[in-house]
DSSP file (Angstrom, degrees, kcal/mol; ACC not computed):
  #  RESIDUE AA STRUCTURE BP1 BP2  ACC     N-H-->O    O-->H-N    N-H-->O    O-->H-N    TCO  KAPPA ALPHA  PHI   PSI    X-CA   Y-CA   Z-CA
    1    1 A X              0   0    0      0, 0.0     2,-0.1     0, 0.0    42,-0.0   0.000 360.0 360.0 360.0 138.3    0.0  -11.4  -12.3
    2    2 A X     >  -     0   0    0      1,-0.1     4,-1.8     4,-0.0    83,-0.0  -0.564 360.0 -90.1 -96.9-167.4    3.7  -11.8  -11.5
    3    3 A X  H  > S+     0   0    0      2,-0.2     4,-1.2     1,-0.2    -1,-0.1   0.543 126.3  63.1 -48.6 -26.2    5.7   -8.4   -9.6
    4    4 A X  H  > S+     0   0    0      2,-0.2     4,-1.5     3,-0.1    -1,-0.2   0.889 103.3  49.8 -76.4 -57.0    6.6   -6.9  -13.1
    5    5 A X  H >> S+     0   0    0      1,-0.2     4,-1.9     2,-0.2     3,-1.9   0.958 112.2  47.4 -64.3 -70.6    2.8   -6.6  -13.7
    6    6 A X  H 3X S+     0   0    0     -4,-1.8     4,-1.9     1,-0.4    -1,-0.2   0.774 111.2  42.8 -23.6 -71.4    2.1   -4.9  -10.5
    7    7 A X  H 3X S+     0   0    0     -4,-1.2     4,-1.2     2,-0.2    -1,-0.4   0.606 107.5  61.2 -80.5 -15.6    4.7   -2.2  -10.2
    8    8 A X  H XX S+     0   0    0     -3,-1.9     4,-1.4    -4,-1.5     3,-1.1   0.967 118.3  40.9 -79.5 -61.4    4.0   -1.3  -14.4
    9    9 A X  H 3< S+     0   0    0     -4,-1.9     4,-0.5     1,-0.3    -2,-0.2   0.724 114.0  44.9 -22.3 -52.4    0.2   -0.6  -12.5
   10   10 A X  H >< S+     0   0    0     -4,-1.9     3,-0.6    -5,-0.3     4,-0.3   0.810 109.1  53.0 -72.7 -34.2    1.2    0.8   -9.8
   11   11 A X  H << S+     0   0    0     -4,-1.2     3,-0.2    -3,-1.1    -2,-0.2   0.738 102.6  66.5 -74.7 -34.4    3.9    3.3  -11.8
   12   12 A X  T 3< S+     0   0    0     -4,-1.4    -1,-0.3     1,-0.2    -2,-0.2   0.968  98.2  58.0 -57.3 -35.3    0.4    4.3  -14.2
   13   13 A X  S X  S+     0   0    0     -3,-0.6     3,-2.1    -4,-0.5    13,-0.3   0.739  77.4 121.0 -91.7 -27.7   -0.7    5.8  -10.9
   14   14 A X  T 3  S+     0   0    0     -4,-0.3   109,-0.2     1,-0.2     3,-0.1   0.063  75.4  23.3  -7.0 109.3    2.2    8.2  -10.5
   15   15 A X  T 3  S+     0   0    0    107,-3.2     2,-0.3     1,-0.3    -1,-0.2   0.105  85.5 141.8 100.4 -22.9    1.2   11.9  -10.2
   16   16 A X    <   -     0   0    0     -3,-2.1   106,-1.2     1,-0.1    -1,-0.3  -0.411  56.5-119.7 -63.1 110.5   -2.3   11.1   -9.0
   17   17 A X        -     0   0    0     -2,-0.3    12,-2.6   104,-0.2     2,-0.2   0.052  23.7-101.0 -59.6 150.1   -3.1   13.4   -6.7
   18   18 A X        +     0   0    0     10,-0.2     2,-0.3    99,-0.2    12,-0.2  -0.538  43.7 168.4 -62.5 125.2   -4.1   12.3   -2.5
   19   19 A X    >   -     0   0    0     -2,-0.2     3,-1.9     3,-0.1    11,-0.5  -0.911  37.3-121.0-142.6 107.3   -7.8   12.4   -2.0
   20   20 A X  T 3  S+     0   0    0     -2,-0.3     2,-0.5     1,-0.2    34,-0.0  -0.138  98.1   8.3 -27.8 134.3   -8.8   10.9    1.3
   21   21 A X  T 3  S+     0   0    0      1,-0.2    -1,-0.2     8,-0.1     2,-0.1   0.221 106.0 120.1  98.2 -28.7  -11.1    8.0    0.8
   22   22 A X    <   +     0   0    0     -3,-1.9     8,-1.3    -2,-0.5    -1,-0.2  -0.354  31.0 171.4 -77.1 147.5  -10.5    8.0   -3.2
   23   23 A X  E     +A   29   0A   0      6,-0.2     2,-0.3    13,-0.1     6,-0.2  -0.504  40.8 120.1-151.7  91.9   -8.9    5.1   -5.7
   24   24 A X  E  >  -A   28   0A   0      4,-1.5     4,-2.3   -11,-0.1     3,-0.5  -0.932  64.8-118.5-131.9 142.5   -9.5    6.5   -9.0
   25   25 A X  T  4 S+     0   0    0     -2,-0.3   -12,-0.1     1,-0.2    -2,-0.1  -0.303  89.8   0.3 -76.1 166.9   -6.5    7.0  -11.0
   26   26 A X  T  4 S+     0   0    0    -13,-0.3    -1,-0.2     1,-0.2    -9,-0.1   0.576 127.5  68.5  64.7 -10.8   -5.4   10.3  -12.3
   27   27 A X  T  4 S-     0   0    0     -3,-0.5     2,-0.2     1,-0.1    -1,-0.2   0.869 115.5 -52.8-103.9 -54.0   -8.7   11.7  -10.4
   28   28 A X  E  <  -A   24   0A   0     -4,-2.3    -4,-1.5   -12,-0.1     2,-0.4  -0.889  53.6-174.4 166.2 147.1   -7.4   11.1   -6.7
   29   29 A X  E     -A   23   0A   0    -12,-2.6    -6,-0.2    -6,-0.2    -9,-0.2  -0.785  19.0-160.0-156.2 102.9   -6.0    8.6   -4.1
   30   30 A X     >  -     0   0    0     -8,-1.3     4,-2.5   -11,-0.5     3,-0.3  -0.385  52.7 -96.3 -91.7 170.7   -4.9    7.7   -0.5
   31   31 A X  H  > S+     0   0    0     85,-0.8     4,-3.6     1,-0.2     5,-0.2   0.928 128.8  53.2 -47.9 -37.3   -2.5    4.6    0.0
   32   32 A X  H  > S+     0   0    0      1,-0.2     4,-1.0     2,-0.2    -1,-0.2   0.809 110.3  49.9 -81.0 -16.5   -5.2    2.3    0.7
   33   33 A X  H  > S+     0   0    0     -3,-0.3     4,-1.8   -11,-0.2     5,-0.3   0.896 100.0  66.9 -63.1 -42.9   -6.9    3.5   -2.7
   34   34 A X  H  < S+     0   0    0     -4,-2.5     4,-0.5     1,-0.3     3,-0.3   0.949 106.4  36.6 -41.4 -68.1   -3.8    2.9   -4.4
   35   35 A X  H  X S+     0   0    0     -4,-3.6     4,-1.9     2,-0.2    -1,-0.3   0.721 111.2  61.3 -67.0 -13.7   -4.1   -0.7   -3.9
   36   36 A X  H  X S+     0   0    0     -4,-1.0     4,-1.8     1,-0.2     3,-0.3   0.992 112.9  35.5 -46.5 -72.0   -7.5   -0.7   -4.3
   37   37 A X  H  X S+     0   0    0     -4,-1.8     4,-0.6     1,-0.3    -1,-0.2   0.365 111.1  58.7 -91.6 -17.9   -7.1    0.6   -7.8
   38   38 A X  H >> S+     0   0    0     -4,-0.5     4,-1.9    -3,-0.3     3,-0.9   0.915 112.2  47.9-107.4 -53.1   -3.9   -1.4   -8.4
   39   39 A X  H 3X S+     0   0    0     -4,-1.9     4,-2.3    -3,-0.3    -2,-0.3   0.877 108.5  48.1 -16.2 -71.6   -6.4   -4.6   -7.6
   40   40 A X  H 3X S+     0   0    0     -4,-1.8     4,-0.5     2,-0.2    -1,-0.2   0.740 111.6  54.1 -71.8 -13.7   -9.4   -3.8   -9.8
   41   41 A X  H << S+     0   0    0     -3,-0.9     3,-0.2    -4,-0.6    -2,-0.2   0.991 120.9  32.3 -69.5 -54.9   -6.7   -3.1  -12.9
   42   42 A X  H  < S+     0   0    0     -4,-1.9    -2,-0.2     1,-0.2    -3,-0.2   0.504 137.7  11.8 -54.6 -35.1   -5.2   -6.6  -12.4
   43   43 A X  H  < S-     0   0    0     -4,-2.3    -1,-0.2     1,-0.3    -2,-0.1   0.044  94.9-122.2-162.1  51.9   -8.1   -9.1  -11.1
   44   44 A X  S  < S+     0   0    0     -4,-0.5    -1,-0.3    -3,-0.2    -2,-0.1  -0.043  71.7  32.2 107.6-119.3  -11.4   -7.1  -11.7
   45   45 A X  S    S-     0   0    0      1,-0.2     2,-0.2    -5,-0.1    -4,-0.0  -0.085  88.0 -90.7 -85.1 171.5  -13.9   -6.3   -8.7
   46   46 A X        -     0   0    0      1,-0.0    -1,-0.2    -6,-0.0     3,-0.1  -0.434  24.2-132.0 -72.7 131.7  -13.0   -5.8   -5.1
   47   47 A X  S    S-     0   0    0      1,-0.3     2,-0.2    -2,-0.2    -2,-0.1   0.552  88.5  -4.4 -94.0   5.5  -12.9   -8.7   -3.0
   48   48 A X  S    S-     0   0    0     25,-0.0    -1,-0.3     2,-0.0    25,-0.0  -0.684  79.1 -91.5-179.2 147.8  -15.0   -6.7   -0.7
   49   49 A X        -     0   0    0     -2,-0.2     2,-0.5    -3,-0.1    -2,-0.0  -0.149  34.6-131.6 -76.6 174.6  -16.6   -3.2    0.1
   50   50 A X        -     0   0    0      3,-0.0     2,-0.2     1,-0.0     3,-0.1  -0.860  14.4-138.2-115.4 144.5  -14.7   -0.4    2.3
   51   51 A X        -     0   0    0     -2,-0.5    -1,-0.0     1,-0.3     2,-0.0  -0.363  40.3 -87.9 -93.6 155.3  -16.7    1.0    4.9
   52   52 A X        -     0   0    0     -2,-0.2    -1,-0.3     2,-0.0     2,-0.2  -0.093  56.9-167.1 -60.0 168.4  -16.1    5.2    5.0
   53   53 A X        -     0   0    0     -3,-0.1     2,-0.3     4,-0.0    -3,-0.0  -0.899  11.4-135.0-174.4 154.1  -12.8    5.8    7.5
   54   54 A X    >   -     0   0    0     -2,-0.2     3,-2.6   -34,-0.0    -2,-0.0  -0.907  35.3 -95.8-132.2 136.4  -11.3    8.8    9.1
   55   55 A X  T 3  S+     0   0    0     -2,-0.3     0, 0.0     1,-0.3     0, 0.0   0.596 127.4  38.8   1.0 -55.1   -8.0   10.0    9.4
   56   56 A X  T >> S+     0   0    0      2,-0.0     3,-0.8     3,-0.0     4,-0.7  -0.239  86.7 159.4-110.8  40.9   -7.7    8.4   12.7
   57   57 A X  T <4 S-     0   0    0     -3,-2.6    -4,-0.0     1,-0.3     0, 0.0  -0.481  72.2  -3.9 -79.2 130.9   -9.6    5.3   11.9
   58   58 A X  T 3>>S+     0   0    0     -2,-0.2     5,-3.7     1,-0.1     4,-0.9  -0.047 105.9 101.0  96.2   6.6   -9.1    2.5   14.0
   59   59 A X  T <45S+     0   0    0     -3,-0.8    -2,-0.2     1,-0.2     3,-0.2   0.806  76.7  58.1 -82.7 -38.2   -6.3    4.3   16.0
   60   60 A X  T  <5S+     0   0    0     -4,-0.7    -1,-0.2     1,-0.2    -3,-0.1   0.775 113.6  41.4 -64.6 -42.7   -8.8    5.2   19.1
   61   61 A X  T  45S-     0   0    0      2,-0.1    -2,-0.2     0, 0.0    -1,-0.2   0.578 101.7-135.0 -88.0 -18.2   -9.5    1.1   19.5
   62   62 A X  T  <5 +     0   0    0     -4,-0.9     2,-0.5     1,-0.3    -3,-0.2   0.811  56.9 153.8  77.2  33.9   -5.7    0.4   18.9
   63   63 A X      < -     0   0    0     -5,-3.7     2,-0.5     1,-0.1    -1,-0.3  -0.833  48.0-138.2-102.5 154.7   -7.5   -2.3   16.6
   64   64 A X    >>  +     0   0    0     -2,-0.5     3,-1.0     1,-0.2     4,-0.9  -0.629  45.5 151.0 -74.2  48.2   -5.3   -3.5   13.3
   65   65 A X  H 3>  +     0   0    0     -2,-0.5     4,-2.3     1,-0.2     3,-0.5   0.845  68.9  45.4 -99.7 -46.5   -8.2   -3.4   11.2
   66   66 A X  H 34 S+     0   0    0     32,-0.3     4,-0.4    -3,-0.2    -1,-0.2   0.594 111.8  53.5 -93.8  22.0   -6.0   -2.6    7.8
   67   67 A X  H <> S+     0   0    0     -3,-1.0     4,-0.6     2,-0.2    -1,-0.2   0.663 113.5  41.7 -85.9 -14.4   -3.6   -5.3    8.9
   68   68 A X  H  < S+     0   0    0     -4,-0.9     4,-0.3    -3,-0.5    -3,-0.2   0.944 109.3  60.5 -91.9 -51.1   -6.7   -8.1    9.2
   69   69 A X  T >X S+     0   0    0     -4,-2.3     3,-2.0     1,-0.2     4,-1.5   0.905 106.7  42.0 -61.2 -30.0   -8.2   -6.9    6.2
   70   70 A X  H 3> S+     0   0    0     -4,-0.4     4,-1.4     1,-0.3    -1,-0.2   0.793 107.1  59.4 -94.8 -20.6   -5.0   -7.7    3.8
   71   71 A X  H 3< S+     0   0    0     -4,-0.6    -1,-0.3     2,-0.1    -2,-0.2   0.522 102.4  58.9-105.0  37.5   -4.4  -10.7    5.3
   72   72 A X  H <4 S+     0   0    0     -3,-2.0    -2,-0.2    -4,-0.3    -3,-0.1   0.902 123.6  15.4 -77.1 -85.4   -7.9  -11.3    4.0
   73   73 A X  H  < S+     0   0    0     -4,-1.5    69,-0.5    -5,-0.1     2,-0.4   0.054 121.3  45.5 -82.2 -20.3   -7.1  -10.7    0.7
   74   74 A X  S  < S-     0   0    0     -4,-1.4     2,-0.5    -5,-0.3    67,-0.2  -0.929  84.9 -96.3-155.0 135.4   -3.4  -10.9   -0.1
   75   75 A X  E     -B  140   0B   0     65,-1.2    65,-1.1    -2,-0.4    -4,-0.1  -0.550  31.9-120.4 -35.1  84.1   -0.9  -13.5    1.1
   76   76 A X  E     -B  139   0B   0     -2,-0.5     2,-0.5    63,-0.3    63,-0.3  -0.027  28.2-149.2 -79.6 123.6    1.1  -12.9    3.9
   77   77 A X        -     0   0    0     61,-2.6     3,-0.4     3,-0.0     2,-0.3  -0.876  13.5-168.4 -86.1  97.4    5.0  -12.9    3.2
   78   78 A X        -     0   0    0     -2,-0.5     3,-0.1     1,-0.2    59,-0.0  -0.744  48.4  -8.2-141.4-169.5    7.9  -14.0    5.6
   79   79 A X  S    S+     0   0    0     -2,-0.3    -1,-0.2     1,-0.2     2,-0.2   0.690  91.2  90.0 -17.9  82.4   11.2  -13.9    5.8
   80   80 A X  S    S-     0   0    0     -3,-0.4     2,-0.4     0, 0.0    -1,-0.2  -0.750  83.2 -96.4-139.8-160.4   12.6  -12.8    2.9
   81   81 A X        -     0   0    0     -2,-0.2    26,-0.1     1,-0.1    -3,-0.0  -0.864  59.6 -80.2-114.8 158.3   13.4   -9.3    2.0
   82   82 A X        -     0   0    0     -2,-0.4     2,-0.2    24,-0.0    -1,-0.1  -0.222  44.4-146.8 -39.5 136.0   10.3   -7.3   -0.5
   83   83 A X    >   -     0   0    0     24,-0.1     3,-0.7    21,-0.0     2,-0.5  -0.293  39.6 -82.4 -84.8 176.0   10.1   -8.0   -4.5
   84   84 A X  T 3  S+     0   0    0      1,-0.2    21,-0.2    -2,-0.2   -78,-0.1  -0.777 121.4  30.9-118.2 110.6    9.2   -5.9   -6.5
   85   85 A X  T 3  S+     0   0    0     19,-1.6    56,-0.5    -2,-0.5    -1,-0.2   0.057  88.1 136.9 106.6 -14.0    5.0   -5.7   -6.8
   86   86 A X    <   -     0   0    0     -3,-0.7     2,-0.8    18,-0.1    18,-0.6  -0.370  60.5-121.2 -66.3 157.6    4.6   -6.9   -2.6
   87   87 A X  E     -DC 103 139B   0     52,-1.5    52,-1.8    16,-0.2    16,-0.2  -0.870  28.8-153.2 -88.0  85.8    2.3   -5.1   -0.8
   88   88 A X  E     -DC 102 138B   0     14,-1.9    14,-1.0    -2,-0.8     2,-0.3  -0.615   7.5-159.2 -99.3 178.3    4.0   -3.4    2.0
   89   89 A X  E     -DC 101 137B   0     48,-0.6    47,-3.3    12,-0.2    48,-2.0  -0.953  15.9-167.3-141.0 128.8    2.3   -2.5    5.3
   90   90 A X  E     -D  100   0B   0     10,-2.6    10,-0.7    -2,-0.3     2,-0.4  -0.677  17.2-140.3-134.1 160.9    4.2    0.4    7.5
   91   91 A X        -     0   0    0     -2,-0.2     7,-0.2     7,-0.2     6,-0.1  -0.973  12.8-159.5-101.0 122.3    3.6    1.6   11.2
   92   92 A X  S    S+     0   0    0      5,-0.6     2,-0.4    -2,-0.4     6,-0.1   0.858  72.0  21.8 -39.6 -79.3    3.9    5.3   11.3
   93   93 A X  S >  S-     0   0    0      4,-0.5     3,-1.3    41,-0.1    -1,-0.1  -0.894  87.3-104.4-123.3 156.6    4.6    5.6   15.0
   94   94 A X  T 3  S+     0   0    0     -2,-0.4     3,-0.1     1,-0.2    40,-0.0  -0.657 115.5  21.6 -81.2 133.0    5.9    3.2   17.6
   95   95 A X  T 3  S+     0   0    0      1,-0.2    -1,-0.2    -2,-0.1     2,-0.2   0.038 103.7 105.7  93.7 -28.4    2.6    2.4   19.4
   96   96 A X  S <  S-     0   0    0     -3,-1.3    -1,-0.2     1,-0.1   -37,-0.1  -0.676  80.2 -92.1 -93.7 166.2    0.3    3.3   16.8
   97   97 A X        -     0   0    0     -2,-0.2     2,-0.9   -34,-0.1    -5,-0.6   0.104  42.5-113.9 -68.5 147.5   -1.8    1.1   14.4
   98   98 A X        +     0   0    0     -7,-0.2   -32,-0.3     1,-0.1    -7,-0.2  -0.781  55.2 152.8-101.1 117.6    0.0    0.3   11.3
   99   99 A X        +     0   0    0     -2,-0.9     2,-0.3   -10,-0.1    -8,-0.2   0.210  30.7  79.8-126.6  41.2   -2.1    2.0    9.0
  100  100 A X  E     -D   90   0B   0    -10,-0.7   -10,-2.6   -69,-0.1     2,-0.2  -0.990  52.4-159.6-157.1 143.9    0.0    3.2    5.5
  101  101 A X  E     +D   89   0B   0     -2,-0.3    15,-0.4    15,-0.2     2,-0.2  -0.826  15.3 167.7-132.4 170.7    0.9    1.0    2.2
  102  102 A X  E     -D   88   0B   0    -14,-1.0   -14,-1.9    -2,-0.2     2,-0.2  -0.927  28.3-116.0-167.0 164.1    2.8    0.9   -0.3
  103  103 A X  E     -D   87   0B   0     11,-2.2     2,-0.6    -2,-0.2    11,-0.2  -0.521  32.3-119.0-106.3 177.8    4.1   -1.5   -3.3
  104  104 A X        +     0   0    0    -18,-0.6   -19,-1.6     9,-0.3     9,-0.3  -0.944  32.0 177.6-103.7 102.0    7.7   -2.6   -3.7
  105  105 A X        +     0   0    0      7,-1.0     2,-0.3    -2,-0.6     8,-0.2   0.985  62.5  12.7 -88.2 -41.4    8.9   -1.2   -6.9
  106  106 A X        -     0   0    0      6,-0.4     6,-2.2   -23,-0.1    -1,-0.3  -0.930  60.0-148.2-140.6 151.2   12.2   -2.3   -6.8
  107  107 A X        +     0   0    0     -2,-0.3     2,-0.5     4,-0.3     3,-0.3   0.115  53.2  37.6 -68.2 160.1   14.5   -4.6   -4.9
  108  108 A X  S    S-     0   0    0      1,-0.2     3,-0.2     2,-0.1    -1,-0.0  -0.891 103.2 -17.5 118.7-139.3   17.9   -4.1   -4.4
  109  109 A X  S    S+     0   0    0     -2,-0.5     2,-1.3     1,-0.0    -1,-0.2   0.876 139.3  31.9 -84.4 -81.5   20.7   -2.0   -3.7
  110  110 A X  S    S+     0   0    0     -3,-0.3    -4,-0.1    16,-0.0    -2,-0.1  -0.417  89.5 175.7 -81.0  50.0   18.4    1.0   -4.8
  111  111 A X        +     0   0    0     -2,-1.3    16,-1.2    -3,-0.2     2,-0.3   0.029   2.2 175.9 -39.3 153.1   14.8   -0.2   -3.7
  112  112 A X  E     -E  126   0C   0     -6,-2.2    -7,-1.0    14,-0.3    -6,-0.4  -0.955  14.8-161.6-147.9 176.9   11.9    1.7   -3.9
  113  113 A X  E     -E  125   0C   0     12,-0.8    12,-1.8    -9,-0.3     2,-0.6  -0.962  22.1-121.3-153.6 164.4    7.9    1.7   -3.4
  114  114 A X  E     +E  124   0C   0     -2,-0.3   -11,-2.2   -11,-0.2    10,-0.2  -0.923  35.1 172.5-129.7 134.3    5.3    3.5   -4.4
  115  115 A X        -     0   0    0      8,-1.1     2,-0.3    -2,-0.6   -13,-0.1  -0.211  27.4-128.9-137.0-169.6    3.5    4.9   -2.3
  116  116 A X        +     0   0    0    -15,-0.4   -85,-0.8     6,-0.2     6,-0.3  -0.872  37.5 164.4-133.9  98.5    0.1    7.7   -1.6
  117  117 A X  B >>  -F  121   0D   0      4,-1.9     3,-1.8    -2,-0.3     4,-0.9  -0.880  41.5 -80.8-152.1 151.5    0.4   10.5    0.7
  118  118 A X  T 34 S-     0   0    0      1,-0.3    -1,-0.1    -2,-0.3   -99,-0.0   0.610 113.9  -2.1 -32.4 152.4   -1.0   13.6    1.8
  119  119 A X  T 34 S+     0   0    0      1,-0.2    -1,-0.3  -101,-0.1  -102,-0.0   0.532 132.3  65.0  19.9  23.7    0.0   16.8   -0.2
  120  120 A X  T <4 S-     0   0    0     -3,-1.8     2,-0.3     1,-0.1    -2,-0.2   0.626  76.7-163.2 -71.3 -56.7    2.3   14.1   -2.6
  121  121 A X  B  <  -F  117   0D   0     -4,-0.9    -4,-1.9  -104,-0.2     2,-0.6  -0.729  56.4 -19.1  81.3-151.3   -0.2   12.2   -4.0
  122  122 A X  S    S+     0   0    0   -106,-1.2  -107,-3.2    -2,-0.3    -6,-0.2  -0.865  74.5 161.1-107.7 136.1    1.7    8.9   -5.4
  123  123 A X        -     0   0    0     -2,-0.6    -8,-1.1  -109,-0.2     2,-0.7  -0.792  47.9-102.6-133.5 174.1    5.1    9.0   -5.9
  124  124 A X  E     -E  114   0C   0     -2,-0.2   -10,-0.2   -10,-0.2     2,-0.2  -0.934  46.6-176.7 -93.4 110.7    8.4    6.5   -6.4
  125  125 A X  E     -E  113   0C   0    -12,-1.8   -12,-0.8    -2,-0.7     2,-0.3  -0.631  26.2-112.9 -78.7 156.8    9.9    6.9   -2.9
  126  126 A X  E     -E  112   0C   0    -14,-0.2     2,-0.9    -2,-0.2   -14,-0.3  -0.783  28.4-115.7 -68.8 146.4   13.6    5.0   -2.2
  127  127 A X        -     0   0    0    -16,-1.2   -15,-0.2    -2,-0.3   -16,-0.1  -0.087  50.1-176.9 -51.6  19.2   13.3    2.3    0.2
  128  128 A X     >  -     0   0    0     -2,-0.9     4,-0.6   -17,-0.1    -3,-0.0   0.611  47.0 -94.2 -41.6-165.3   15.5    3.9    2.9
  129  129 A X  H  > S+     0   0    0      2,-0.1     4,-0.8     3,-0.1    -1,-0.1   0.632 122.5  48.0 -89.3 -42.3   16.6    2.6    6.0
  130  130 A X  H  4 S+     0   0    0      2,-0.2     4,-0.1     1,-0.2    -1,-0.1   0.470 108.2  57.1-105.0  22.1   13.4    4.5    8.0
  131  131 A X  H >> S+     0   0    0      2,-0.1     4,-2.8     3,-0.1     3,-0.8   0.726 109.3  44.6 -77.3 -49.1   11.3    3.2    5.7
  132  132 A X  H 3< S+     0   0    0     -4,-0.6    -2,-0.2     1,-0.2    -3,-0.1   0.737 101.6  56.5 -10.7 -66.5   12.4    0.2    6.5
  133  133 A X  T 3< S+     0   0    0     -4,-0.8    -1,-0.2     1,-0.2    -2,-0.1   0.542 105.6  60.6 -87.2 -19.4   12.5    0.1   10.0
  134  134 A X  T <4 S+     0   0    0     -3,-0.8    -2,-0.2    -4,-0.1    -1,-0.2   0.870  80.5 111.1 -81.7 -42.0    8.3    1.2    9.6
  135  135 A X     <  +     0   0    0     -4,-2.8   -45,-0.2     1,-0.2     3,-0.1   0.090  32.1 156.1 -47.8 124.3    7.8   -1.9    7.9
  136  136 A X        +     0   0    0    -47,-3.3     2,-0.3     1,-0.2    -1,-0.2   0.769  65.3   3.1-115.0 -23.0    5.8   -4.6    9.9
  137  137 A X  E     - C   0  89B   0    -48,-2.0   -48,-0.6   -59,-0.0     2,-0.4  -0.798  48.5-163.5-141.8-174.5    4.4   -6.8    6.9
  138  138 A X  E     - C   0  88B   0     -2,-0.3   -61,-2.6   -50,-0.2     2,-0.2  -0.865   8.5-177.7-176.7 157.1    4.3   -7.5    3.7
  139  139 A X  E     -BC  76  87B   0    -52,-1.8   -52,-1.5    -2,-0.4     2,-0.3  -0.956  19.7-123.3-155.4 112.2    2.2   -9.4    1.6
  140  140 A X  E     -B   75   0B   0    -65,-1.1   -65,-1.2    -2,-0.2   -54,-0.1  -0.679  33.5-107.2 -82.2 141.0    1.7  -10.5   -2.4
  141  141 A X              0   0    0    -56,-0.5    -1,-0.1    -2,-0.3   -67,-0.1   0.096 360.0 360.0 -25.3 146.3   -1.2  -10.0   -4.7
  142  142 A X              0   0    0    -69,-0.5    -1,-0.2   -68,-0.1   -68,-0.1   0.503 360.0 360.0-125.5 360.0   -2.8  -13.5   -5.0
């Protein structure tokens, strides 16, 4: 699936409201559903199941848990700057787990990604400067 494919997937999910724990479009969605759901449109079944999680999941063990799992599953990128369809991977807070994703929608001068979060749902964000700076990884669909 090239980056084009991705982000026209990811763009169907627009409007879908945040539902902890959820990846169904149109029904409900956190970031880590998103890309679940952006996954099963694109290359069928789930390369593996997700265990229930809580708000503050994995944050108490200071363990990376959704950083190990996507470089499970999706290709680890470095150094260049996000295309358009990567899979980025954000830290929140300095010190805290990186635990919120998002796609690349577009590169450029006016970047974006699209992203899942509480009382949004998914939306087209820009790519700002502190999004930026949150960024710790990024990774393409494989």
């Amino acid at each position: 699936m090239t980056g084009e494919g991705i982000v026209k997937t990811a763009r169907a999910w627009i409007g879908t409201p945040y539902v902890h724990q959820a990846s169904k479009r149109d029904f409900g969605c956190d970031c880590l559903g998103l890309i679940r759901g952006v996954w099963r449109e694109n290359y069928g079944a789930e390369p593996e199941a997700i265990p229930a999680y809580s708000a503050d999941w994995s944050e108490p063990q200071g363990d990376e848990a959704l950083w190990k799992a996507a470089r499970r599953h999706l290709r680890a990128v470095e150094h260049r700057q996000p295309r358009a369809g990567d899979v980025l991977l954000f830290r929140m807070r300095s010190g805290a787990v990186a635990k919120h994703l998002g796609i690349a929608g577009s590169d450029g001068p006016n970047a974006t990604f699209i992203h899942a979060y509480t009382g949004h749902g998914v939306v087209e964000s820009p790519f700002s400067d502190p999004w930026r700076r949150r960024v710790v990884a990024h990774f393409e669909f494989r």
